[in-house]
C-alpha positions in Angstrom: 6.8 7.8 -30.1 5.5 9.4 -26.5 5.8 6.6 -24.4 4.4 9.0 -21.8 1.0 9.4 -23.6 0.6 5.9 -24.2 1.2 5.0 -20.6 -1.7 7.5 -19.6 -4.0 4.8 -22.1 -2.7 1.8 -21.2 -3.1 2.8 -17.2 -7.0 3.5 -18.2 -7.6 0.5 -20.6 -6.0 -1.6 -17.3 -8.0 0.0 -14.6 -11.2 -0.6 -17.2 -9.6 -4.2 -17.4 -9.5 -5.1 -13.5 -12.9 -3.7 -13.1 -14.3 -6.3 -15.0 -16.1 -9.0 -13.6 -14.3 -12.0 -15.4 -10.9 -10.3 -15.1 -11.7 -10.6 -11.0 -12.1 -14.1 -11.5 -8.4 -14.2 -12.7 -7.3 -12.3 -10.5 -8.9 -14.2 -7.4 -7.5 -17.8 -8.8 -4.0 -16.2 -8.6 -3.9 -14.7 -5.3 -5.6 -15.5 -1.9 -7.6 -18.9 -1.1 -7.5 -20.3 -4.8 -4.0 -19.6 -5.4 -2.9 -21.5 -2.2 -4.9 -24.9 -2.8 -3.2 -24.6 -6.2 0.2 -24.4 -5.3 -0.4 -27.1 -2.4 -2.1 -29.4 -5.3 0.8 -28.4 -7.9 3.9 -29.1 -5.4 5.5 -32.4 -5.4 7.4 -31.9 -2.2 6.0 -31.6 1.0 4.5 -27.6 1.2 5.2 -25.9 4.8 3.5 -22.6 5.9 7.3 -20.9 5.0 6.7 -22.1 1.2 3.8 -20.1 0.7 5.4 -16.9 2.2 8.3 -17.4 -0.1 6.3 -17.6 -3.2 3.4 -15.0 -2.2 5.6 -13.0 -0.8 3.2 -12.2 2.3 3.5 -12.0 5.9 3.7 -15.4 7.8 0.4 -13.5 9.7 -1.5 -13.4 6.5 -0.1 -16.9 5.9 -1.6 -18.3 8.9 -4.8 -16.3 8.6 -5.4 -17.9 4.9 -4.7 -21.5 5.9 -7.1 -20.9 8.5 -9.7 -20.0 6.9 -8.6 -23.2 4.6 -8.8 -25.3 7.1 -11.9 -24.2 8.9 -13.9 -24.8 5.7 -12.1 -28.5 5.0 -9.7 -27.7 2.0 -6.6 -28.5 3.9 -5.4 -30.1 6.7 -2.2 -29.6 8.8 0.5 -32.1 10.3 3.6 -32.5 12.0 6.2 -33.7 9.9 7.2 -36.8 11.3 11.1 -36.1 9.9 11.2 -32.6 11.9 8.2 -32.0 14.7 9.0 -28.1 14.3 7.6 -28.1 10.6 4.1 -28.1 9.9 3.0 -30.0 6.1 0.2 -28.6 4.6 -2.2 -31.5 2.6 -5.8 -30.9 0.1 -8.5 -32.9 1.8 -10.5 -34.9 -0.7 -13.1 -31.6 -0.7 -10.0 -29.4 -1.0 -9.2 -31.4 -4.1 -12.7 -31.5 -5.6 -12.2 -27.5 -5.2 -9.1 -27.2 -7.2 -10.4 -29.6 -9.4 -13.6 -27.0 -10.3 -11.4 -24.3 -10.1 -9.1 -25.3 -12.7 -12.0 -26.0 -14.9 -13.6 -22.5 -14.5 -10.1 -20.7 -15.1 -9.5 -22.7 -18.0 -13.1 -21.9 -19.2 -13.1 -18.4 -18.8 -9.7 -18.5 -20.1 -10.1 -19.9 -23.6 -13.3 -17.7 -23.8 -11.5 -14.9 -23.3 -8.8 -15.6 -26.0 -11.4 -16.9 -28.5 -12.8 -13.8 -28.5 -9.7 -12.0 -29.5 -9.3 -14.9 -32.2 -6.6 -17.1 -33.2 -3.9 -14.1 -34.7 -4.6 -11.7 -31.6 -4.8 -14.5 -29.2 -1.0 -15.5 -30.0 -0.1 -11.8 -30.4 -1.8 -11.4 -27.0 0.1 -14.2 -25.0 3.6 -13.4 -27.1 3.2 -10.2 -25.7 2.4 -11.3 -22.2 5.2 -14.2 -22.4 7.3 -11.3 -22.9 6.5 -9.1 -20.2 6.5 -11.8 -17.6 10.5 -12.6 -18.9 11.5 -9.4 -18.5 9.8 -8.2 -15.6 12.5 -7.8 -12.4 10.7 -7.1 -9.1 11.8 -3.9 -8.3 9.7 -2.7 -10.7 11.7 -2.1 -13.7 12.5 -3.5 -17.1 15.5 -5.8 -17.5 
């Protein structure tokens, strides 16, 4: 088999793919804005600025400039931790949680849509596949 030749297809059917307007939608609810009020909503420890670096892997500039933005439209709200006044703890506002509540919805919406269409035998090839590639996958770049 020419792995080579079917990298040169897979590469097109993915840049296809991310071009799409639901596929956007995705990608915007893992990264950015969206991705932040979800991990501050899914945490059950306190979440500090640091924790978001860590697992976004972003500067502590870009950080900052995100929960800014957060926090100048109301979605979160910031406090010294009482325990330790150098750490900052990180909180959804009622209309931050409203956000991640629609959110959620949308992305689960757009989700099953998207996996009914492939119907029920390539749905569960689709995510075996995908289950598989997210095990494996080291982040340098190469397979395990």
């Amino acid at each position: 088999m020419d792995y080579s030749d079917l990298s040169v297809e897979f590469l097109q059917t993915m840049y296809k793919f991310y071009r799409m307007r639901p596929q956007k939608h995705l990608h915007n609810a893992m990264h950015g804005e969206a991705f932040v009020l979800q991990f501050i909503a899914q945490s059950a420890a306190a979440v500090i600025p640091g924790d978001i670096e860590s697992v976004m892997n972003i500067s502590s500039a870009r950080v900052t400039a995100v929960l800014n933005g957060l926090e100048n439209k109301g979605l979160i709200s910031r406090s010294i931790d009482p325990s330790d006044r150098r750490r900052t703890i990180l909180t959804l506002t009622p209309k931050g949680e409203a956000k991640v509540n629609q959110g959620a919805d949308q992305l689960l919406s757009l989700t099953s849509d998207m996996l009914e269409f492939l119907g029920p035998e390539d749905a569960q090839h689709f995510l075996r596949i995908m289950k598989k590639l997210a095990d494996s996958w080291r982040f340098d770049g190469f397979f395990c």
